[in-house]
C-alpha positions as CSV (number, residue, x, y, z in Angstrom):
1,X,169.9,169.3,18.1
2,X,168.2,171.6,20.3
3,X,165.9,170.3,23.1
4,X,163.2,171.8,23.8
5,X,162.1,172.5,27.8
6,X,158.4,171.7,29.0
7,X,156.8,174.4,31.3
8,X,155.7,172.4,34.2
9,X,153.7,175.1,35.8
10,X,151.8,175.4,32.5
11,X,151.1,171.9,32.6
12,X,149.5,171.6,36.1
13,X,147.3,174.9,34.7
14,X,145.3,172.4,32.6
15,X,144.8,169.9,34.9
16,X,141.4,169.6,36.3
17,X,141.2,168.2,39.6
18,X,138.2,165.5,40.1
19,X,137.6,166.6,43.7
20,X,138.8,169.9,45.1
21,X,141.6,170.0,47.7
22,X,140.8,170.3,50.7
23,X,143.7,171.0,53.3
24,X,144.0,167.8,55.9
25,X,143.1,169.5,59.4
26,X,145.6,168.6,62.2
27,X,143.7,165.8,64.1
28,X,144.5,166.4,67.6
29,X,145.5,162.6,69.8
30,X,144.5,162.9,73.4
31,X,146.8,161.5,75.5
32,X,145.2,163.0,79.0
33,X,142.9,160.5,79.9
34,X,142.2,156.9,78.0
35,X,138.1,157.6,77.4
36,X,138.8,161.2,75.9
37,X,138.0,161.2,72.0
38,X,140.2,163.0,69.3
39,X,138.2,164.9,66.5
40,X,138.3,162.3,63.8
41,X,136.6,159.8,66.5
42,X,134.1,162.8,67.9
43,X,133.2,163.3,64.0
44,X,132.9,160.1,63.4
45,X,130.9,158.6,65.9
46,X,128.9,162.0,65.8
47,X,127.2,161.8,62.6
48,X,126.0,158.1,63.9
49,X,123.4,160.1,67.0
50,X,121.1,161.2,63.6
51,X,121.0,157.5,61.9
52,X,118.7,154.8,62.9
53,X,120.0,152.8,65.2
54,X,123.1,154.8,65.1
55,X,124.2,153.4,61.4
56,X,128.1,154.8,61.6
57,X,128.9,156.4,58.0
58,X,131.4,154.5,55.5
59,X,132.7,157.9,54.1
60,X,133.2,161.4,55.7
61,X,131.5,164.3,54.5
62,X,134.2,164.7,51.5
63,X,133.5,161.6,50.1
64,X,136.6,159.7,51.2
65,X,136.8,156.6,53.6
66,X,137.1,156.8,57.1
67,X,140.1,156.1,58.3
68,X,140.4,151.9,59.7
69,X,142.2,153.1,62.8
70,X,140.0,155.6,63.7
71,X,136.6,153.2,63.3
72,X,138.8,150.0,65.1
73,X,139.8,152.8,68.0
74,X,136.3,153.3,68.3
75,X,135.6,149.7,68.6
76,X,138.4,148.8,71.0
77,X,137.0,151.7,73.3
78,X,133.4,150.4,73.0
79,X,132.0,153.7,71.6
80,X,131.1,151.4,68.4
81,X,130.1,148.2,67.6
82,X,130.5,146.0,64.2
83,X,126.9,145.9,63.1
84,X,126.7,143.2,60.3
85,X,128.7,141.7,57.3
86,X,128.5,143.5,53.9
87,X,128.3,140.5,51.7
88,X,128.9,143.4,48.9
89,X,132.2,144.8,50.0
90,X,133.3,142.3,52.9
91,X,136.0,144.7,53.2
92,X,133.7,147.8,54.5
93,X,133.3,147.5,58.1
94,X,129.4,148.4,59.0
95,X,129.4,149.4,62.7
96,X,127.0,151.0,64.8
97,X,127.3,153.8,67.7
98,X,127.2,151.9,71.6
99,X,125.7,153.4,74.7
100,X,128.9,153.8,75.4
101,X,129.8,155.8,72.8
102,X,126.9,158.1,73.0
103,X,128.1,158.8,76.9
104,X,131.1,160.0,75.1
105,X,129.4,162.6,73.4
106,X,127.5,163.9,76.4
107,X,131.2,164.7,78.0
């Protein structure tokens, strides 16, 4: 009895992908000085200066969550502050850009 051999590469041909890939960019970690921000946190806390009373965003521009540890960095630094309870999803953190935070961004 002869087996017969699937062509993997022209399975993943006809796969349609439900978002498009997008390469993960290198997130640099500063280790310098304690109050420097990495990108992730500088993106992050950047899209909160154009939001009433500096709302922080759940997702990223690609539609994917932002990372916990970067948002509970940000809150253990005091650039961001837990905002209020989403009795919807008590498991989205709704936080909110600090004085502090916006000093950051000045640097």
């Amino acid at each position: 009895m002869k087996q017969k051999q699937i062509n993997i590469a022209g399975l993943k041909d006809n796969v349609i992908a439900l978002q498009p890939h997008r390469p993960r960019r290198n997130i640099q970690k500063s280790k310098d000085k304690k109050d420097n921000l990495s990108l992730a946190q500088r993106q992050w806390l950047t899209r909160g200066l154009s939001q009433p009373g500096g709302k922080l965003p759940i997702f990223d521009r690609d539609g994917q969550k932002v990372n916990k540890k970067t948002i509970n960095s940000c809150i253990k630094m005091g650039w961001a502050t837990p905002w209020f309870d989403n009795p919807i999803k008590p498991d989205w953190l709704i936080c909110k850009l600090t004085d502090e935070g916006r000093r950051q961004l000045e640097l």
